[in-house]
N, CA and C of each residue as an Amber inpcrd file, in Angstrom:
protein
   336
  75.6170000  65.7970000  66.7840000  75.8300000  66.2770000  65.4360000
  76.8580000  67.3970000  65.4950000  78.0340000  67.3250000  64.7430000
  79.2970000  68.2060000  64.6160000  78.5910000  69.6520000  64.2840000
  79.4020000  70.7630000  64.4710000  79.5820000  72.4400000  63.4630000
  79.1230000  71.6840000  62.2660000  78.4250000  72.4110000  61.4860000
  78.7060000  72.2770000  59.7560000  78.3280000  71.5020000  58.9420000
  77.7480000  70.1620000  60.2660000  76.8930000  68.8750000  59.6280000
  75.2150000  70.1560000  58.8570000  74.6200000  69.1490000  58.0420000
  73.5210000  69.4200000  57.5010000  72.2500000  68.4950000  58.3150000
  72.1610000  69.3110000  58.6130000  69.8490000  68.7740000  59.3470000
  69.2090000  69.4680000  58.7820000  68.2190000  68.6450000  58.2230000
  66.7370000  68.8070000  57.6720000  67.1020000  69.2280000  56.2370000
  67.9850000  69.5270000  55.3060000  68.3500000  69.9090000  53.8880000
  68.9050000  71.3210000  54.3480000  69.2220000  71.4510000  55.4800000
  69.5860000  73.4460000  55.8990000  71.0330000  73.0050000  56.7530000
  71.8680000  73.8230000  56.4220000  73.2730000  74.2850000  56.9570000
  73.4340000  74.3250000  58.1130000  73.9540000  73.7280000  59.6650000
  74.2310000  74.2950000  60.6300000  75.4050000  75.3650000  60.8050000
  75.2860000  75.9840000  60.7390000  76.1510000  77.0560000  60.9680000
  76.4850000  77.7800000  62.6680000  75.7300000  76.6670000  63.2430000
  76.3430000  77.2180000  64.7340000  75.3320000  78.4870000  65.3110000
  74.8260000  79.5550000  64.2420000  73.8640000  80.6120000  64.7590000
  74.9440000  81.7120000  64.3990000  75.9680000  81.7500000  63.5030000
  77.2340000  82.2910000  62.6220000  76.6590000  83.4970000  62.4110000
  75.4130000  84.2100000  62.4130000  74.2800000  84.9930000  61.3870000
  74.2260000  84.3960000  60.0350000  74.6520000  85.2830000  58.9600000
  73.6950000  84.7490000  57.7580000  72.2380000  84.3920000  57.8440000
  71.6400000  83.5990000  56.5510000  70.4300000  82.9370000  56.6830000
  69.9340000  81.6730000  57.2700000  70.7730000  80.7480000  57.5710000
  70.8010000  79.5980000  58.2620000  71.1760000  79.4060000  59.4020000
  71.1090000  80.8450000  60.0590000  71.1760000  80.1720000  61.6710000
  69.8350000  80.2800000  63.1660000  70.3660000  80.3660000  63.9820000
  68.5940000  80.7260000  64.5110000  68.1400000  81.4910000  64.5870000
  67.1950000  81.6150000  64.8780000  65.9350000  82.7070000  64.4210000
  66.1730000  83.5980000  65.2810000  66.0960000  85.3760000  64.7100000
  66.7140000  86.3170000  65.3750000  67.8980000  86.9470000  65.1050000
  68.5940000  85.9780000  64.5270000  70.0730000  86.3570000  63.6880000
  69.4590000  87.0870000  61.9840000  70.1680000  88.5390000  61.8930000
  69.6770000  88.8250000  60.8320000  71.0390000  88.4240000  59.9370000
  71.2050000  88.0340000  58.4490000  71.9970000  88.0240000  57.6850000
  72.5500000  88.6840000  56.8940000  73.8130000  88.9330000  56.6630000
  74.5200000  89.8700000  55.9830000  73.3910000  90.7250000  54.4740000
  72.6950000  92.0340000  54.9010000  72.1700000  92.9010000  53.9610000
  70.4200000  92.7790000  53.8980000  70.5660000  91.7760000  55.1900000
  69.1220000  91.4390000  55.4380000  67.9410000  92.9540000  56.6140000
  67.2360000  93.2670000  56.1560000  66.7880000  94.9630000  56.7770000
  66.4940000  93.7170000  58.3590000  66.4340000  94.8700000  59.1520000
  66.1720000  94.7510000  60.6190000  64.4580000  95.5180000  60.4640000
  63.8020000  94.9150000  61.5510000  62.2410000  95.0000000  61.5600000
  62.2730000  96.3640000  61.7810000  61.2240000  97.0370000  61.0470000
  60.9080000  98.4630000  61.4540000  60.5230000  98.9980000  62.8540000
  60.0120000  98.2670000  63.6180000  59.1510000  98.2670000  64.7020000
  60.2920000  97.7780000  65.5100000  61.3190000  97.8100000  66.5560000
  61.9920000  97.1710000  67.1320000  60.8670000  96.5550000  68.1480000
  60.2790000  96.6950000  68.7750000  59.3120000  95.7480000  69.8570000
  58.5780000  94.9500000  69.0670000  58.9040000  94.2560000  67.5580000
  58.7190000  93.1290000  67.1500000  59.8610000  92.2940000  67.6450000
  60.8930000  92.5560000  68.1340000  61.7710000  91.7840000  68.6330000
  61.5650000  91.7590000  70.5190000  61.8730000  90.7680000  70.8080000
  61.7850000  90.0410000  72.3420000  62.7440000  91.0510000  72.8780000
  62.9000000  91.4440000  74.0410000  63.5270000  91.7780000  74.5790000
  64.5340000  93.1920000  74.2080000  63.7330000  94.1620000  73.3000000
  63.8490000  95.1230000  72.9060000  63.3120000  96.5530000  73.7190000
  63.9490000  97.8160000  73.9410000  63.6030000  98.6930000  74.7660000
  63.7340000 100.0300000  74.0350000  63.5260000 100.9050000  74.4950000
  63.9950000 102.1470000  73.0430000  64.6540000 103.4540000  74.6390000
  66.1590000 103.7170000  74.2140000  67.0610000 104.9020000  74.9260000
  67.2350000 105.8750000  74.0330000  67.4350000 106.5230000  74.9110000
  68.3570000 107.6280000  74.0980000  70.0410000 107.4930000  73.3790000
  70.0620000 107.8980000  72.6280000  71.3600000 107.6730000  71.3290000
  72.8160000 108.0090000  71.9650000  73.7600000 107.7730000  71.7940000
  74.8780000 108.0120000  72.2780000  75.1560000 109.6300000  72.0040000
  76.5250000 110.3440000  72.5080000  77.0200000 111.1020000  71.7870000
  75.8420000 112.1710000  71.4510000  76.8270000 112.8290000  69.9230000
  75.9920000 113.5630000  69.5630000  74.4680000 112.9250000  69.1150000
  74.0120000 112.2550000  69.1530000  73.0220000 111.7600000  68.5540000
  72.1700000 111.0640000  70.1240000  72.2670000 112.0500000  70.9950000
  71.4280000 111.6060000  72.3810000  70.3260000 111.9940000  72.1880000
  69.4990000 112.6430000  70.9640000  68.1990000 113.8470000  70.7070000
  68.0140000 112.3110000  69.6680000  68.6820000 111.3670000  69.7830000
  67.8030000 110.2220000  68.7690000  67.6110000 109.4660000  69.5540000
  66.4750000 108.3430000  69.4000000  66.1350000 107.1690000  69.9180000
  66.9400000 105.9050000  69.0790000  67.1780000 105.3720000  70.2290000
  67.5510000 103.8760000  69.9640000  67.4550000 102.6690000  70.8790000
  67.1070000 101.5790000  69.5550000  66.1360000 100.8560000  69.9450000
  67.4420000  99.8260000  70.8290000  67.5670000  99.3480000  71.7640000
  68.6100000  98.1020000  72.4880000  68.3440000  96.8640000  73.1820000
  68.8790000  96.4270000  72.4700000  68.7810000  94.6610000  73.1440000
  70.2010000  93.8660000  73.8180000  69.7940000  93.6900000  74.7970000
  71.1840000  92.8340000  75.3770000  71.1590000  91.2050000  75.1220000
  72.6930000  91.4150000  74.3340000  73.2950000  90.1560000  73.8710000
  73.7050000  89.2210000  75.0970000  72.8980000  88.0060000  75.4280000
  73.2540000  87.2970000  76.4350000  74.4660000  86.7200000  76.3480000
  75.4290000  85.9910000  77.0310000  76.5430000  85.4730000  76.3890000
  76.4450000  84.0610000  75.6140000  75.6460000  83.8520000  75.9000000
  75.4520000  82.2040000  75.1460000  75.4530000  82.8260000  73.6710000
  74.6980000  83.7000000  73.4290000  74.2290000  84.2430000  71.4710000
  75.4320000  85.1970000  71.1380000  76.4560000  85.6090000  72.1800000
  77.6410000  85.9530000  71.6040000  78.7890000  85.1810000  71.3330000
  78.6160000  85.1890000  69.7950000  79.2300000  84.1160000  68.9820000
  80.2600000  84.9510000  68.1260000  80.1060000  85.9630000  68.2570000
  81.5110000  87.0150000  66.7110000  82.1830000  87.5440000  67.8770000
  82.9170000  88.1820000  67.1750000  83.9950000  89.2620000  67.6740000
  83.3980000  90.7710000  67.2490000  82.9000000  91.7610000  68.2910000
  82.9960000  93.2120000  67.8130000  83.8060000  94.0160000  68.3570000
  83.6970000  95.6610000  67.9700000  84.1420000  96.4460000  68.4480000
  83.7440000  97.2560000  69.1960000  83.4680000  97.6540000  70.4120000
  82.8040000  98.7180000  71.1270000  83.2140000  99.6870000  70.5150000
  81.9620000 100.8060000  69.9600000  82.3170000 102.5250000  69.7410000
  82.7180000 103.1290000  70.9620000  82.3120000 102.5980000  72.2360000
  82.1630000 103.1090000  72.8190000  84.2980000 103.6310000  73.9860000
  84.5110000 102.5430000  73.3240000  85.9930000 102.3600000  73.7200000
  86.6900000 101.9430000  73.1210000  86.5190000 101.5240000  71.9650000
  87.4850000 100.9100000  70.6060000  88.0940000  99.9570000  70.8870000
  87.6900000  98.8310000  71.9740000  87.9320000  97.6640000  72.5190000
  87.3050000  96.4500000  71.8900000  87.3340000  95.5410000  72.0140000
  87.2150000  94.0780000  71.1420000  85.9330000  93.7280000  72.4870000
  84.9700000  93.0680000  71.9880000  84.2750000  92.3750000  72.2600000
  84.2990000  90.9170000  72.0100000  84.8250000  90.0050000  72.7260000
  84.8390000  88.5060000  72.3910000  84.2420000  87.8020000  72.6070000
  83.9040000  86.6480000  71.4560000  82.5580000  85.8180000  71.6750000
  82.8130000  85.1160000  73.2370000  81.3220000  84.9650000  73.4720000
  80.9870000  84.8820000  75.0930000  81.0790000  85.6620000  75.7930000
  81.4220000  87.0740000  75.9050000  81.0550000  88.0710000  76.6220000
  79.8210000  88.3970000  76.4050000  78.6630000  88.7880000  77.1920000
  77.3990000  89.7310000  77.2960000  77.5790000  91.2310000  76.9570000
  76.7480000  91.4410000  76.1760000  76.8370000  93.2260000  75.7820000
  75.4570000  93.7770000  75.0660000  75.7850000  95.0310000  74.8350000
  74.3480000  95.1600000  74.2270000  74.6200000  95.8640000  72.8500000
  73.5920000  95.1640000  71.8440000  73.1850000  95.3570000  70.5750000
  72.4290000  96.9580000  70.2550000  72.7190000  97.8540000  69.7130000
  71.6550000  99.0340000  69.5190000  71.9770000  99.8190000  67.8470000
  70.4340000 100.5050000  67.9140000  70.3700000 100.8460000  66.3330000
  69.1140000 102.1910000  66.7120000  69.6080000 103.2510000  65.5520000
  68.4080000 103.9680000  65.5940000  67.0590000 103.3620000  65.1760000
  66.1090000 104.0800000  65.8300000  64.8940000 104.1070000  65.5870000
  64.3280000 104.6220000  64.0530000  64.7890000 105.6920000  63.7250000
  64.6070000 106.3930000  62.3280000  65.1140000 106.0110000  61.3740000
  66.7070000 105.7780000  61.4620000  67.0140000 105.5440000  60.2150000
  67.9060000 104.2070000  60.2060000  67.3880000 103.2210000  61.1040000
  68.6930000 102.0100000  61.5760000  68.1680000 100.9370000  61.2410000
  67.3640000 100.4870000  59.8710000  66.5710000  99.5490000  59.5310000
  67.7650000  98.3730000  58.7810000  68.8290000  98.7710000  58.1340000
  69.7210000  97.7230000  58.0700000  71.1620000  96.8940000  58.9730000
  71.2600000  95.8990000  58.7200000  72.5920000  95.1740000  60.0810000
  73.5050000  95.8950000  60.1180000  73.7610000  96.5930000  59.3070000
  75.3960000  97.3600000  59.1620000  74.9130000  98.8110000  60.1680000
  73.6640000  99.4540000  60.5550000  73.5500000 100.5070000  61.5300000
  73.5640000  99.5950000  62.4450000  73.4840000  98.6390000  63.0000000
  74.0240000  98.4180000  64.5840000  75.0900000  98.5410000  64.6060000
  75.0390000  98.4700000  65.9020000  76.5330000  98.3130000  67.0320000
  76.3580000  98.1750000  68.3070000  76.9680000  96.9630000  68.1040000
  77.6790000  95.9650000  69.8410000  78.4730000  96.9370000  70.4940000
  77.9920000  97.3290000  71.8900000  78.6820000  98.0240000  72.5950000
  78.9710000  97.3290000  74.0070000  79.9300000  97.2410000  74.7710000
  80.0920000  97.3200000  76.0550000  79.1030000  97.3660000  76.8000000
  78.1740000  96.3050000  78.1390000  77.2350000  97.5600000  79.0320000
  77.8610000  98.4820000  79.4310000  78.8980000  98.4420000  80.1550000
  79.1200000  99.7760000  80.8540000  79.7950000 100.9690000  80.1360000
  79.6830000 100.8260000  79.2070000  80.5930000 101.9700000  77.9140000
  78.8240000 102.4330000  77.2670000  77.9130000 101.8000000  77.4080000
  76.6580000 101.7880000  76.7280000  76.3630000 103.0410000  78.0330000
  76.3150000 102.5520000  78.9900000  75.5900000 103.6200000  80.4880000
  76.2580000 104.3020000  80.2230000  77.3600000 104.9080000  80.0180000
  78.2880000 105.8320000  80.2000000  78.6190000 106.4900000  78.8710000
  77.7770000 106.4310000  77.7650000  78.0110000 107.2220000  76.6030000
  77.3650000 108.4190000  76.8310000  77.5960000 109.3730000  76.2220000
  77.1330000 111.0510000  76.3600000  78.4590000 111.8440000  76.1600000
């Protein structure tokens, strides 16, 4: 079955995010779980930068589920789909998709 074909009355979209892709992908304006250890493979660090006195919650993006293009904060470098990296968000106040950010691992170890 092609990109874009329809199974079961629902959209394949490849796992694009939005609402129709697999489970785990949140969609554009959709809140992120309050509790990050409702998610698999979730851990809670300390915050980058000035914000190392915050917790944040991080999950590493395997390369198979890296499917977009981001930007590392951490180096203002491009992240391209199929690279591995890691996903992170505060604990306090990082309940919607737009507070993450895809960072680099090794720009992630090396923030402060």
């Amino acid at each position: 079955m092609g990109r874009g074909k329809r199974r079961n009355g629902r959209h394949n979209n490849g796992g694009r995010g939005g609402y129709g892709g697999r489970s785990g992908n949140f969609g554009a304006g959709r809140a992120l779980p309050r509790d990050g250890a409702q998610l698999m493979g979730v851990r809670t660090e300390a915050g980058p930068g000035k914000l190392a006195a915050e917790d944040f919650y991080v999950r590493i993006v395997p390369s198979a589920r890296a499917v977009k293009w981001y930007r590392c904060p951490g180096c203002q470098q491009e992240i391209p789909p199929g690279v591995a990296h890691i996903v992170a968000w505060p604990v306090e106040w990082g309940y919607r998709e737009d507070d993450r950010r895809h960072w680099h691992r090794g720009c992630w170890q090396r923030r402060g």
